[in-house]
C-alpha positions in Angstrom: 44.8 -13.4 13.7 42.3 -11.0 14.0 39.7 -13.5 13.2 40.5 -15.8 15.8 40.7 -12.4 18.1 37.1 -12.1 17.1 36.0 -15.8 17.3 37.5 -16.1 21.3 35.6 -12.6 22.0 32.8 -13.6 24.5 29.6 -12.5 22.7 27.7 -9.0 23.6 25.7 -8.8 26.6 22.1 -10.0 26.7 21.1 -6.0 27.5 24.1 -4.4 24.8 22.9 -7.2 22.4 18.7 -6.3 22.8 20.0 -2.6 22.5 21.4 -2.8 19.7 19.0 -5.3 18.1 16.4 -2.3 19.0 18.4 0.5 17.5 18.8 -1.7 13.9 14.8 -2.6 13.8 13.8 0.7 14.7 15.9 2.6 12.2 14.6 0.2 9.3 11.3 0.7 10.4 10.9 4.3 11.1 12.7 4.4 7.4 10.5 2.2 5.7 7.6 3.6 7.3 8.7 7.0 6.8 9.0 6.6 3.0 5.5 5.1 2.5 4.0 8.4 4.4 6.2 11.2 2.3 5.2 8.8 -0.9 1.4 8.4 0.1 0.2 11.3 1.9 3.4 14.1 1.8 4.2 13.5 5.4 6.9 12.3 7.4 6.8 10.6 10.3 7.4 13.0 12.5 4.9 15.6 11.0 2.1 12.2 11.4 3.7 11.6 15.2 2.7 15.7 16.2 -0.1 15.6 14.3 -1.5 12.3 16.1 -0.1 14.2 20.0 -2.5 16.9 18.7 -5.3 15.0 17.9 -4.8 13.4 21.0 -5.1 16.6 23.2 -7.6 18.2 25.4 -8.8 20.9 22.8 -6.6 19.4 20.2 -3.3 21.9 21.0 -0.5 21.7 22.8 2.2 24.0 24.1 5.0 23.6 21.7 7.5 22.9 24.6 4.8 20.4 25.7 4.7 19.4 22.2 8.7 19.2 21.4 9.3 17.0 24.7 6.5 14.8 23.5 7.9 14.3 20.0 11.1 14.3 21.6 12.7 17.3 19.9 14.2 20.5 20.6 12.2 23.7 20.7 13.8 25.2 17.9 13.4 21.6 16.1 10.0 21.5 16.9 9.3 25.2 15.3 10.9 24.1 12.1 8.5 21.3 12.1 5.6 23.1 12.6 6.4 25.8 10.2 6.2 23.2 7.7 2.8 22.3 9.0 1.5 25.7 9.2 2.4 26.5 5.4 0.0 23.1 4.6 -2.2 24.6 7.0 -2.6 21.4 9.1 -1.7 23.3 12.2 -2.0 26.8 13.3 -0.3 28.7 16.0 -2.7 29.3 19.5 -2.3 32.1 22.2 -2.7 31.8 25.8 -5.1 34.3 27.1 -3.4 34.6 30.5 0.2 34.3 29.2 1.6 36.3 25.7 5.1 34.3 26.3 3.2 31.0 26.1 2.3 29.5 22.1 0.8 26.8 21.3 0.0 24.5 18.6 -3.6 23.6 17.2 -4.6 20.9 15.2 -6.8 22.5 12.2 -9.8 20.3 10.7 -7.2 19.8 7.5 -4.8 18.5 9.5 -7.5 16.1 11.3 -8.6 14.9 7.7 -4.8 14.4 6.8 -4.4 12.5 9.9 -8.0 10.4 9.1 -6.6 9.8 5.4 -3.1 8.6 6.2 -3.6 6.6 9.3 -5.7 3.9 8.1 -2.9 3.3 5.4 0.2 3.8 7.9 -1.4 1.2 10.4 -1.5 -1.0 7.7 1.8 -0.9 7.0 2.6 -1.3 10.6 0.3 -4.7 10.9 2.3 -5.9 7.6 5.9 -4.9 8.3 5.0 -6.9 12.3 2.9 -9.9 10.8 5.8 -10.5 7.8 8.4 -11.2 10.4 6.2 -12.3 14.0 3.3 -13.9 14.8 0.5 -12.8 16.4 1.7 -13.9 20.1 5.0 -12.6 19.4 3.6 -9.2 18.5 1.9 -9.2 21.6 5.0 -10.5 23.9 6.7 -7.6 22.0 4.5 -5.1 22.9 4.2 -6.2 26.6 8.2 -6.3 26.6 8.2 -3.2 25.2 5.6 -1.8 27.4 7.4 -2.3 30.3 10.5 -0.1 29.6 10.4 3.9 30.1 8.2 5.3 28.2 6.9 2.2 26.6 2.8 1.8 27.1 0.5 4.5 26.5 -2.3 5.4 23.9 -3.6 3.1 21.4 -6.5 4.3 20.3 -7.5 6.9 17.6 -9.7 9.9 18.6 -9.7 11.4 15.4 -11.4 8.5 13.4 
């Protein structure tokens, strides 16, 4: 009975069904990604995500609030993170001259080269895990789809090549 139940179900939404769809892919990509940084170059892909928002800003630091809402973690999440960082001395810990309560956090040159040496390889992967399952047009209908939701669109290139 229960599998005639299911078969009379109407199927999911279009939306619920593209959600869901999106939560699968990203989770086996963000995995498989993942693994190939930590196996490659010791760093997951959270610690490449800050390090990239660093390279990316004005004097290579950000606030760590700044920083945690752009990585999209909590402040104490974010600390934890970059206490990891800090002991592989990719990124240090900046003061605000008018402000003692505010901290920020600096992208050292080592953490620049670690950026250099594992995004040429990461990107790759990227390119490979897209082009093994869509087509060139499809990757860029993706990316326009994608581009259009919140949050989607934004920086593409690399400032710290």
């Amino acid at each position: 009975m229960s599998s005639q139940v299911l078969s009379t179900q109407p199927s999911l939404e279009p939306a619920l069904e593209a959600w869901a769809n999106f939560l699968r892919a990203h989770a086996s990509l963000t995995r498989t990604l993942s693994t190939r940084l930590e196996a490659e170059h010791r760093l997951s892909l959270r610690d490449f995500d800050v390090l990239a928002q660093l390279a990316y800003a004005p004097g290579r630091q950000l606030r760590r609030v700044d920083l945690a809402r752009s990585v999209l973690l909590s402040p104490s999440g974010v600390t934890r993170l970059l206490d990891g960082l800090e002991r592989a001395g990719l990124v240090e810990k900046g003061t605000c001259a008018s402000d003692a309560r505010v901290t920020y956090a600096v992208l050292t040159e080592a953490g620049r080269r670690k950026l250099v040496e594992a995004s040429c390889a990461h990107f790759k992967a990227v390119e490979k895990l897209f082009g093994e399952h869509l087509d060139e047009d499809e990757v860029a209908q993706l990316s326009e789809l994608l581009s259009r939701l919140p949050g989607g669109g934004g920086k593409c290139a690399r400032p710290w090549s």
